[in-house]
N, C-alpha and C positions, 0 to 999 in steps of 0.2 A: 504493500500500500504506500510505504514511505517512495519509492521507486516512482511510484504513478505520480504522485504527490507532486516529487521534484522536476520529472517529465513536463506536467500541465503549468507548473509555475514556469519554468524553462520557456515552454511554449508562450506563455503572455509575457513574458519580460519579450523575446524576440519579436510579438506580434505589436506589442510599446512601441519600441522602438524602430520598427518597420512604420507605422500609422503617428508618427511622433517627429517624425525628421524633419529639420529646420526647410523653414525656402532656399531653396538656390539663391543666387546672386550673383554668379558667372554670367556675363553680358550674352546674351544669346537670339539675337533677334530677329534669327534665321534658324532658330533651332540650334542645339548642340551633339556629340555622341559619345557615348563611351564605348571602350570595345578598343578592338575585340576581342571575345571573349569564346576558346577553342577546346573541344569537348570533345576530339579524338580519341585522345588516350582514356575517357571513360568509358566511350562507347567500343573502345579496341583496347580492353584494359593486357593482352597479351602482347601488343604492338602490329598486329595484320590491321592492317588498313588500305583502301582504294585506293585505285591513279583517281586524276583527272583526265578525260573521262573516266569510269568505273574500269576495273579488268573483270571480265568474267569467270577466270580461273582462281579466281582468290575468295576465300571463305567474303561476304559480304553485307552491309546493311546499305539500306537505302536512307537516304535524308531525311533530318523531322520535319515531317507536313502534317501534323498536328497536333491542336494544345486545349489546356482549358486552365481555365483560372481557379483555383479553390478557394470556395466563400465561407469554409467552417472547418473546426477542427486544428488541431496541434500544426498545421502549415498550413492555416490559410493566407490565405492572399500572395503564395505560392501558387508556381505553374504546372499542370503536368502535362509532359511532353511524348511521343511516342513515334516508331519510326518502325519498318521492317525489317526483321533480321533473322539469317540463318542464324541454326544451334553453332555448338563448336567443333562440331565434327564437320561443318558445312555442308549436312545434308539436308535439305529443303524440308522446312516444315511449318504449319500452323501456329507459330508462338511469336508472341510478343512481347518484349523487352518496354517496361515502361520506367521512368526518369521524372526527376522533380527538382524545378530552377529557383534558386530561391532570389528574390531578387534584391536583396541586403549583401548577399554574395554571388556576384554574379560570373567570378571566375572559375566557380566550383561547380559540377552538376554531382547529385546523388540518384542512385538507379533502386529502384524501387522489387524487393529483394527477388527469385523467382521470376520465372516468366510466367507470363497471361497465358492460356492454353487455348486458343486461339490467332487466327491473323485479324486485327483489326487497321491495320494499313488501308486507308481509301476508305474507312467505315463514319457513320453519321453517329454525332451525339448530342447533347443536351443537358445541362442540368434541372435535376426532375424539383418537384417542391420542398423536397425534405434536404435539398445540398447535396446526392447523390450525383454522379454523373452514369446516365443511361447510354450505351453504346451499343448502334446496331449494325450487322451485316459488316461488310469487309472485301479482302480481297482473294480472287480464286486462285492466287499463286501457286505453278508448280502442278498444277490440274487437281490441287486439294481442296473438296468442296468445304464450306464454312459461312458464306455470309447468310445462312440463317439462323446464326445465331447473335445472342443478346446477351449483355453484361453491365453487372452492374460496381461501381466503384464508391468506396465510401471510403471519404477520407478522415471519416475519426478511428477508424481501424487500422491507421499505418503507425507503426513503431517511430520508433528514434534512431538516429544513426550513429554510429563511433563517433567521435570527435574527429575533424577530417581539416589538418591546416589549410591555408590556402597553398594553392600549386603543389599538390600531394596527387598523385595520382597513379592507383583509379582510389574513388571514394570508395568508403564502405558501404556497403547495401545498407538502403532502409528495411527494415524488421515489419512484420505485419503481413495482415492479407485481405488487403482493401479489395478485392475480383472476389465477386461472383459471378457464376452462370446460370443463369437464368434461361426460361422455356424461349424453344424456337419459334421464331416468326412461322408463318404459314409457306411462303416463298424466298427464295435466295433476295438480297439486294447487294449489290456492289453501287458502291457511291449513293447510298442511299441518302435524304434529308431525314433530320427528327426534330420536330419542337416540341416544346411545352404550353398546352391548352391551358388556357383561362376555367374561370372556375365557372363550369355548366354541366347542370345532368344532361345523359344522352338517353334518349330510353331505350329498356330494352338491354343492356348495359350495365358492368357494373364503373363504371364514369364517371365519377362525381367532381370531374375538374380536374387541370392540374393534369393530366395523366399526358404521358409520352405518348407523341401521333407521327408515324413514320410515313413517308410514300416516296416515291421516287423508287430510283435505283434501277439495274441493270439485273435479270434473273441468270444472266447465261454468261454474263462476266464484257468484258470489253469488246464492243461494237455490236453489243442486239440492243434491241431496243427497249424501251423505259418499261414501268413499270404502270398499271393503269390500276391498281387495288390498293389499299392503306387498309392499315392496325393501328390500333391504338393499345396501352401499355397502361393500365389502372395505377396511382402513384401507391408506391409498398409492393404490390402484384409481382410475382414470377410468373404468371403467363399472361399472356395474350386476347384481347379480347379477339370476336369472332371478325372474320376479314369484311370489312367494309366496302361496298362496292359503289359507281355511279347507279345513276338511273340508267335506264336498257331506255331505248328506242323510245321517244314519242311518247313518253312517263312524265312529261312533266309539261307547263304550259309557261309562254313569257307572263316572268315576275311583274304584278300592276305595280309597284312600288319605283316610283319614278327615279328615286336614286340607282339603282340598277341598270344602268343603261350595257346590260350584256347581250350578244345575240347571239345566236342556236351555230353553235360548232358546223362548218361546212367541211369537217372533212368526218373519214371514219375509217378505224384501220382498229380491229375488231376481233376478241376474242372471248364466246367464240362468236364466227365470223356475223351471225347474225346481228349481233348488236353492236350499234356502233358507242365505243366506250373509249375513252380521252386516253392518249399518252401523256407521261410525266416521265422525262427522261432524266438524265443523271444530275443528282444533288440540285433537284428543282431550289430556286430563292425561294422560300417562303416563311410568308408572315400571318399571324391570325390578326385580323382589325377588330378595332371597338366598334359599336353599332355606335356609341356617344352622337349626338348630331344629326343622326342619319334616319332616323326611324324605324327602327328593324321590324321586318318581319314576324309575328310571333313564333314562327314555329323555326325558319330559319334563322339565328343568329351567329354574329362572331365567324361572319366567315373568312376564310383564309384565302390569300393573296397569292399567287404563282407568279411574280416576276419572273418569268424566263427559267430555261434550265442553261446546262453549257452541251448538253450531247445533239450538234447538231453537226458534223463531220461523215458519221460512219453511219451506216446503212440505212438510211433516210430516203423513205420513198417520196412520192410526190405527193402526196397528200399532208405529209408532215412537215415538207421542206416548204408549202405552199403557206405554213403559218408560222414559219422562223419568225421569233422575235415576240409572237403573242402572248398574251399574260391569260391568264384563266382567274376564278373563284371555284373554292371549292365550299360548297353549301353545306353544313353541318345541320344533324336534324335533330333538333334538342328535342327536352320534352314539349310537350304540347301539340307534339304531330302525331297523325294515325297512323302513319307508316316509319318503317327504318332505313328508304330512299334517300342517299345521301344525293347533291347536285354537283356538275359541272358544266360552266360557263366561262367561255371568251368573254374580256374583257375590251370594251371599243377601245381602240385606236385613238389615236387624235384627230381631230375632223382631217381628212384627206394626204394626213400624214402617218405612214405605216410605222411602230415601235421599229427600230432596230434590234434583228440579231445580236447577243451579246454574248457570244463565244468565250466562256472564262474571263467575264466581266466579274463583279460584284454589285451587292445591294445593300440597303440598310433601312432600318424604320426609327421614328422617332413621335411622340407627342406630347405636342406642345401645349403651353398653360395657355394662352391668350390665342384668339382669332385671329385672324389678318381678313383683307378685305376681301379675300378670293375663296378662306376654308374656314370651317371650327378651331384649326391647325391641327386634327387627331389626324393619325394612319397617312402619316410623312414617308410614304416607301422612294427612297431614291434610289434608282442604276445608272450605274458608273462604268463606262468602259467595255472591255473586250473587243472583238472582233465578228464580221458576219462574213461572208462569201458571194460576191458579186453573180454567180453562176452565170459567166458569160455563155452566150452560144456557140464561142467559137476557142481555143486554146490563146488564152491570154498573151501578150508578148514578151518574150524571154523567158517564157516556160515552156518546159516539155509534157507535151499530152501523149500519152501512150494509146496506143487504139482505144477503142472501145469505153474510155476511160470517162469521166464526166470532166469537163473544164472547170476551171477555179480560178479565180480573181480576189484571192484575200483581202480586206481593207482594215484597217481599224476604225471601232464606233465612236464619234466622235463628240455625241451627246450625252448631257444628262439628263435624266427624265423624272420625273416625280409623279407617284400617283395620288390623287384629291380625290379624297372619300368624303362627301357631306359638306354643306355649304350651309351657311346663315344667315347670309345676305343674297341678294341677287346681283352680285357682282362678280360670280364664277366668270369662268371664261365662258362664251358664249350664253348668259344672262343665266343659266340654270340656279336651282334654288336649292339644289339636292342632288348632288350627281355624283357618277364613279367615273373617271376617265384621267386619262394621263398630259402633265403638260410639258415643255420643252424647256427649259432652264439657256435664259442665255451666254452664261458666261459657264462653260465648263473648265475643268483640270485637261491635262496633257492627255490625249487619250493612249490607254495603254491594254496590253495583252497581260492578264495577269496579276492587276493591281488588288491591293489589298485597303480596305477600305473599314478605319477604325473612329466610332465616333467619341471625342473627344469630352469631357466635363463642359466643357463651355459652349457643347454643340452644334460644334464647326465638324468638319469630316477630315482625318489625314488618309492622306492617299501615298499607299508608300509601295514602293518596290514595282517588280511590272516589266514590260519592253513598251518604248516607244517609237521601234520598227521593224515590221514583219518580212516574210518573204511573200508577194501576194501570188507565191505559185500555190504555198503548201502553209500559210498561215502559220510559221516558227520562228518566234522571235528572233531577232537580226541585231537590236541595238538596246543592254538594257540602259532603264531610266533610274538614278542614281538616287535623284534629287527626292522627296517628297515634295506634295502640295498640303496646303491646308484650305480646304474648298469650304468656303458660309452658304447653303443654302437657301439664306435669306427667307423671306415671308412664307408661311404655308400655302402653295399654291399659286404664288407668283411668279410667271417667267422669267424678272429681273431679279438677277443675285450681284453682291459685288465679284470682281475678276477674283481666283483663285493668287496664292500667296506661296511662293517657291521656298522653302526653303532649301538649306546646303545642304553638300555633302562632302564635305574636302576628303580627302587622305585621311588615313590615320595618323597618329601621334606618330613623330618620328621615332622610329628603333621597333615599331609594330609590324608585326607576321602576322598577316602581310602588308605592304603596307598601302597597298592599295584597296577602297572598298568591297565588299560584296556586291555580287548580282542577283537582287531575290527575285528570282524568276517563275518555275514551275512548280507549286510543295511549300514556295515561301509561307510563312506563318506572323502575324502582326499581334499585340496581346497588350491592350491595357493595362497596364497594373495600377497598384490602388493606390499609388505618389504619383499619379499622372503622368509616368513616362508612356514607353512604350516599347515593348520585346518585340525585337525582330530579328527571326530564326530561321536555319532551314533554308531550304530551294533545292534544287536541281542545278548540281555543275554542269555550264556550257562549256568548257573546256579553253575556254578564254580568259577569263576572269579567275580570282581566285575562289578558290573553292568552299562553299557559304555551305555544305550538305548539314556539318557538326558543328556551327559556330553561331555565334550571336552580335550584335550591337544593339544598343541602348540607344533608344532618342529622346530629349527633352526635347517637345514645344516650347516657346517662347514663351507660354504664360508662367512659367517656372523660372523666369532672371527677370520677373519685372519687380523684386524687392519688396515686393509682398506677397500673404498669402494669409489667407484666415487657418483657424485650428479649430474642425469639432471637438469643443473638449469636454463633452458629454451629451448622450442621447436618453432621454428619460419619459417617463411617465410620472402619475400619482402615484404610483408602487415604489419607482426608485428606476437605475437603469436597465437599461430593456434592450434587448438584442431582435425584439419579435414582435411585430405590429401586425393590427387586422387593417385589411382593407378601410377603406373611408374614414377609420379613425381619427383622432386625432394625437400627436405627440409632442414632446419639446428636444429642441436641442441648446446646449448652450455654445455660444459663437466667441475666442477671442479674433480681434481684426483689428487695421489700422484705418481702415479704406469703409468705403460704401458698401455693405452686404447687396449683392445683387441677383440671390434664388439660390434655391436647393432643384438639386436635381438626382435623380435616380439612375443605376446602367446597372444593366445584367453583368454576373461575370460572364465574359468571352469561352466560347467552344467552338473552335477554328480550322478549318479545315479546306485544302482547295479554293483560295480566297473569295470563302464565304464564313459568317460567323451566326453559328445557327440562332445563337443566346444574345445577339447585340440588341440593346432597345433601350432609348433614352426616354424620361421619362421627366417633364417639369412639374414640379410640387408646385400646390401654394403657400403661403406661410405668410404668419402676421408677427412683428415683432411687440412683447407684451414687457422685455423689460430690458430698458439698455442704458447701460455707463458705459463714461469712457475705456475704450477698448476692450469692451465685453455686452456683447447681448445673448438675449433669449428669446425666441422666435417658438411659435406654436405653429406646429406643422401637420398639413391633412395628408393624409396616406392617400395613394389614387385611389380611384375605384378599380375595382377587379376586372369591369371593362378593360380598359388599358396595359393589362399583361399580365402573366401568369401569375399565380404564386409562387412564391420561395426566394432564394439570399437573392439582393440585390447591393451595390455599392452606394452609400449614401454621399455628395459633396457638398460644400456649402461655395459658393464663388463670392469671391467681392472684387467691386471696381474701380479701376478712376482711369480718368479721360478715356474712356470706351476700351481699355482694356480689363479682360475679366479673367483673375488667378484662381483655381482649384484648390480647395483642402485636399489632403489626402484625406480618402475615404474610409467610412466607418461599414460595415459588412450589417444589415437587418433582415431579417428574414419575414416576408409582406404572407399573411396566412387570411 
């Protein structure tokens, strides 16, 4: 007991002083980095390691291309990282090797003891309500079947590790057995999506909110096509509810609900072949929306948003390639319905402007405390980037078309796009009062292949890593972009945003291996942490550049050198402090600052993957300040409504301002029930 004891006290002295650090004040107003930061010798603790490119004949792992943030437990606000790798015999198998980056020590990684028994390389996850991370499906490496399965990871169950110096390496194993295996999906998925639903019964179901809803993914492994069926995952639950299907043919009739402006699918590619039922190809974007504004439906609500998938290269017939770039709704059928017919609907277009294809683009959602003159500002889905395919009729110039072959004209997308859910005025775009439709943002970031797209405390978007030139024979990146942007979205629904804001990337510190930057290109990974920086990991060696597979850099944003910064330096109730709030409730927090408090705001921790981040959602409080001396106040603050996003941890910050610059607290971890 004495042991546990000094363990959990261990743990909050470190999680002090992680959630405690002074502001910066190194000039940065282009952003700054730290790094880098090389994890070789952890993950090759024998000394076998890859070229650049990889060698085939050498025992091997592949690059970290994915992470997630831990919001509870003995390392929270710690990353976990994971990557695929053969055993040590280098005989191909199902296991996976996972790792935890702490970001107080950012030159050490520790590996997390045992391997997972499973490939989860290319697999979708989520954190569920309880701070669990849900992981489903995976990769068919080696002709071993696997991604029908699910796991779950719980980080109050991971031990402690030896005492591990800095530059000691390999670290010691952490101790524990945070994996379990949980019951199989009904079908395989490779690159599957998974979120976490809002709190609604479903009938029929045992659903009561909150529960893990997967769809997507590939059943047959790389280049068949998507998947048209979802499960949902009960939170606590080891299996599966039952498989979830669209409506079949001619089951359903256009929605009177004027905000909806969706029309009836013109294509059908059908299994079986009678009905025609929706593809959702690999790691579709999606988001669930609040009805907030909107008027929902009684019986459909909260429904979810399909921003684009990226599987639009391999075996794409005409009927699916004829709707590259379309967004869908997928209609959840709570209670109050007579049936268990879930819906699927294309979402319009912009008047006479078709979405763009966004080929290993990204997305993000965010919602806003105040209106603007165009939305409510709730169900803020931005896409950013990627690339689509001209499908010339004739072989492109400078490219070679092999017979029979289909032509290609690679481009990059060059837009940003936003979708506007719900309007309160009649000053939508084209006078609507109630609409669902997408609009075009004029000032976009660099378009890129690749980009990773993290939404910041002060809810601006950084856009980091990527290529900003392709080959337009075969769409593979040609030139990566170095630089990040930080892009302001500007008004909910407004076309006009200010221009995007470049920051650096010089070299590293002189005497640094290497010393010239990374290329985070294919796998890269981006990850908030809870001091406002931001982890960037991982990618795919181009054999150009130095080799980013095992290595890390640090970035501050600039709102961290402008010489201030507030401190939550307590979150509470009438009970005393609170780690756990309900919905709509109300809380306090106390505030030190020097500067103008200028809003509290909410973000998921990040679960990242294939730059996409399934758990991103920013979220604006309101709050009234009830008691304030110099450089200290108290503000009462209302917890969203459960419209607005799932339950479970979320990152709390407070900002404050002067002359329209706004600095981040480090965040305090609450879990919204």
């Amino acid at each position: 007991m004495l042991a546990f004891v000094l363990r959990r006290v261990s743990a909050v002295v470190a999680l002090v002083l992680l959630l405690s650090a002074p502001g910066r004040t190194q000039s940065c107003p282009t952003g700054c980095w730290a790094g880098p930061y090389q994890y070789a010798c952890q993950v090759f603790p024998n000394g076998t390691t890859q070229g650049n490119p990889p060698d085939p004949t050498t025992c091997f792992s592949v690059e970290f291309s994915s992470a997630a943030l831990i919001p509870y437990g003995p390392y929270r606000g710690w990353v976990l990282l994971w990557l695929k790798e053969t055993d040590s015999a280098c005989a191909l198998t199902n296991t996976t090797v996972t790792y935890l980056f702490d970001p107080a020590r950012p030159e050490t990684l520790a590996k997390i003891q045992g391997r997972l028994q499973g490939n989860i390389f290319c697999a979708g996850h989520s954190w569920d309500p309880t701070g669990d991370l849900i992981v489903v499906g995976g990769d068919f490496y080696g002709g071993m079947l696997g991604p029908v399965f699910t796991y779950r990871f719980e980080p109050g169950l991971l031990g402690f590790p030896a005492v591990y110096p800095p530059g000691v390496c390999p670290v010691g194993d952490i101790s524990g057995q945070p994996w379990t295996n949980l019951g199989d999906m009904s079908i395989a998925r490779y690159y599957a999506t998974l979120i976490t639903l809002a709190r609604e019964a479903i009938p029929g179901t045992a659903l009561a909110g909150g529960s893990s809803f997967v769809l997507g993914g590939a059943p047959n492994g790389v280049g068949d096509d998507g998947n048209e069926y979802w499960q949902a995952l009960p939170t606590g639950a080891s299996t599966w509810s039952p498989t979830l299907y669209p409506d079949g043919g001619g089951t359903h009739v256009i929605p009177a609900v004027p905000n909806e402006l969706y029309v009836r699918k013109s294509f059908q590619q059908s299994v079986p072949a009678s009905l025609p039922v929706p593809v959702l190809d690999t790691y579709p974007r999606a988001f669930q929306l609040t009805d907030v504004g909107i008027s929902p439906n009684p019986v459909y609500r909260k429904n979810i948003l399909v921003a684009g998938d990226i599987d639009t290269r391999v075996n794409e017939g005409p009927e699916v390639a004829a709707t590259a770039g379309a967004s869908q709704v997928i209609r959840p059928r709570y209670v109050g319905g007579p049936t268990m017919n879930w819906e699927f609907w294309p979402v319009a277009d912009i008047a006479g402007v078709p979405n763009l294809d966004r080929f290993y683009g990204t997305a993000t959602i965010r919602q806003d405390r105040a209106p603007s003159l165009f939305s409510d500002g709730k169900n803020r889905v931005l896409v950013i980037g990627g690339t689509h395919d001209l499908l010339p009729a004739t072989c492109a110039p400078g490219c070679s078309c092999p017979a029979q072959a289909t032509p290609h004209d690679w481009v990059l997308t060059p837009t940003v796009q936003e979708y506007v859910a719900g309007s309160n005025t009649a000053n939508g775009p084209g006078g609507q009062t109630g609409f669902a439709k997408w609009v075009t943002k004029n000032n976009a970031p660099t378009p890129r292949l690749y980009p990773n797209s993290v939404v910041l405390p002060d809810g601006k978007i950084l856009i980091i890593g990527g290529a900003n030139a392709i080959s337009h024979c075969d769409g593979s990146p040609t030139s990566p972009k170095f630089e990040p942007e930080i892009f302001d979205p500007g008004a909910a629904g407004d076309p006009t945003c200010p221009p995007p804001v470049t920051m650096s990337r010089p070299n590293n510190v002189p005497g640094s291996n290497p010393a010239r930057p990374y290329a985070r290109l294919y796998h890269q990974v981006s990850m908030l942490l809870a001091d406002g920086r931001i982890l960037s990991i991982g990618g795919s060696a181009n054999g150009v550049d130095p080799d980013p597979r095992f290595a890390a850099d640090i970035f501050s944003p600039p709102y961290l050198s402008y010489g201030y910064r507030p401190t939550l330096s307590k979150v509470f109730d009438s009970t005393g402090p609170i780690e756990s709030v309900g919905f709509g409730t109300t809380f306090m927090a106390e505030v030190k600052h020097t500067k103008t408090i200028d809003g509290f705001v909410l973000l998921r921790p990040g679960a990242m993957t294939h730059n996409f981040d399934f758990d991103q959602r920013y979220i604006e409080l309101n709050a009234t300040a009830i008691i304030s001396t110099p450089g200290k106040s108290t503000y009462q603050i209302t917890a969203p409504s459960d419209q607005l996003g799932p339950p479970g941890y979320y990152m709390l910050y407070v900002l404050e301002v002067e002359n329209g610059k706004r600095a981040p607290s480090t965040a305090r971890f609450i879990r919204l029930y």
